[in-house]
C-alpha positions as CSV (number, residue, x, y, z in Angstrom):
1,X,16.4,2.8,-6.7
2,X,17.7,1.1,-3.2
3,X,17.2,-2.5,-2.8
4,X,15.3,-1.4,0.8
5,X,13.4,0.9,-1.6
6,X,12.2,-2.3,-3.8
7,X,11.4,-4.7,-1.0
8,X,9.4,-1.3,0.5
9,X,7.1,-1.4,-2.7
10,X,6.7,-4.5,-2.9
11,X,5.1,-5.3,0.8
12,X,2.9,-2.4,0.1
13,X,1.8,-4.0,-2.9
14,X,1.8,-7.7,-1.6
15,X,-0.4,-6.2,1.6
16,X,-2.6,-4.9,-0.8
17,X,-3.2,-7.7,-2.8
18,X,-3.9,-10.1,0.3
19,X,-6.4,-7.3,1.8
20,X,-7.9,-7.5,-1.3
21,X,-8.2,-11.4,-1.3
22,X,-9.6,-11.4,2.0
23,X,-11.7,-9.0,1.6
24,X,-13.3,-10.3,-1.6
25,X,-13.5,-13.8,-0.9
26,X,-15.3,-12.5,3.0
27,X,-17.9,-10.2,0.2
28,X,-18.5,-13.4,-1.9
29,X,-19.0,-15.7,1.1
30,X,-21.5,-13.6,2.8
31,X,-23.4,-12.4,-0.8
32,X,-22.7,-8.5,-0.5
33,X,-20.2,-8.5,-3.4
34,X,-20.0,-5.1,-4.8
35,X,-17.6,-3.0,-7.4
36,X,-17.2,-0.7,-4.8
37,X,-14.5,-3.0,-2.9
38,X,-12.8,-3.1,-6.6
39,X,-12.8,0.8,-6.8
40,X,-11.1,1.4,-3.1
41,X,-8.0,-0.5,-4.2
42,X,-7.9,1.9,-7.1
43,X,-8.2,4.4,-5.1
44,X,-5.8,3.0,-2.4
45,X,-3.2,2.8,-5.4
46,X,-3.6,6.7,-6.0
47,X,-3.3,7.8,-2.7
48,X,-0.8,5.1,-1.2
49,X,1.4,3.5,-4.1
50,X,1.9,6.5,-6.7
51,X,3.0,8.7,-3.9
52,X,5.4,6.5,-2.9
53,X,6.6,5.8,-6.5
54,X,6.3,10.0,-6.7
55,X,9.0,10.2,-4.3
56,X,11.8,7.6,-5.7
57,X,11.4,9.4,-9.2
58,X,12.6,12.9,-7.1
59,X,15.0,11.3,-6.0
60,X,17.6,12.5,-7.9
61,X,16.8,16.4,-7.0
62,X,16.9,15.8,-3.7
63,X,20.3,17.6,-2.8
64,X,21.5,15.7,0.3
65,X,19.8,12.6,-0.9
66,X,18.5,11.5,2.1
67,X,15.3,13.8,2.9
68,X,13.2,12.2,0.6
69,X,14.6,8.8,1.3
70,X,13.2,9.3,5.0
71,X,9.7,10.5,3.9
72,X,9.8,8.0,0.9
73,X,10.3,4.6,4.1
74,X,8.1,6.9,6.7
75,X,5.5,7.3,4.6
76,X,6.0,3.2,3.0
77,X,6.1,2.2,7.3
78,X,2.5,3.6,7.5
79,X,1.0,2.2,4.4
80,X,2.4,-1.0,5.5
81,X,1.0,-0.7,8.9
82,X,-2.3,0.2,7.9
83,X,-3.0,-2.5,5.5
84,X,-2.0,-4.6,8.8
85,X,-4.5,-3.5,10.9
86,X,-7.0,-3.7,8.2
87,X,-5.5,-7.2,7.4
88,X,-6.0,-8.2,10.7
89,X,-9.5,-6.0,11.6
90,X,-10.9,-8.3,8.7
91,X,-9.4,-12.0,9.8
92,X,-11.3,-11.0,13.0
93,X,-15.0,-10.1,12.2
């Protein structure tokens, strides 16, 4: 695994973790606190961080080796951008 590969992961993860914060403190402060925002992140972690994690352990088959580097930082590029927007859709309302 690349070292851009790493640092990739991990802002997906950290972006994650601080959408998460914000949302749950925002659900505790206005008493609508539900399992429901517990159970996206799961699901966020299915559909977002194991494909990403998918892709590195392919790596190795991939014949030119750079194909699935390129979908692995396209596809970590939008994660990261999403949680952004949602980071930032939430600091607003």
């Amino acid at each position: 695994m690349a070292g851009w590969m790493l640092y990739a992961i991990w802002a997906v993860l950290g972006l994650m973790i601080i959408d998460f914060l914000i949302g749950f403190f925002r659900s505790l402060a206005t008493k609508s606190f539900s399992p429901k925002i517990i159970l996206e992140y799961l699901k966020d972690i299915l559909y977002y961080v194991f494909p990403l994690i998918f892709l590195m352990n392919i790596m190795p088959i991939d014949p030119t080796g750079w194909i699935l580097l390129i979908f692995f930082y396209i596809g970590a590029l939008g994660v990261i951008f999403n949680y952004l927007l949602q980071i930032k859709n939430k600091w607003k309302a």
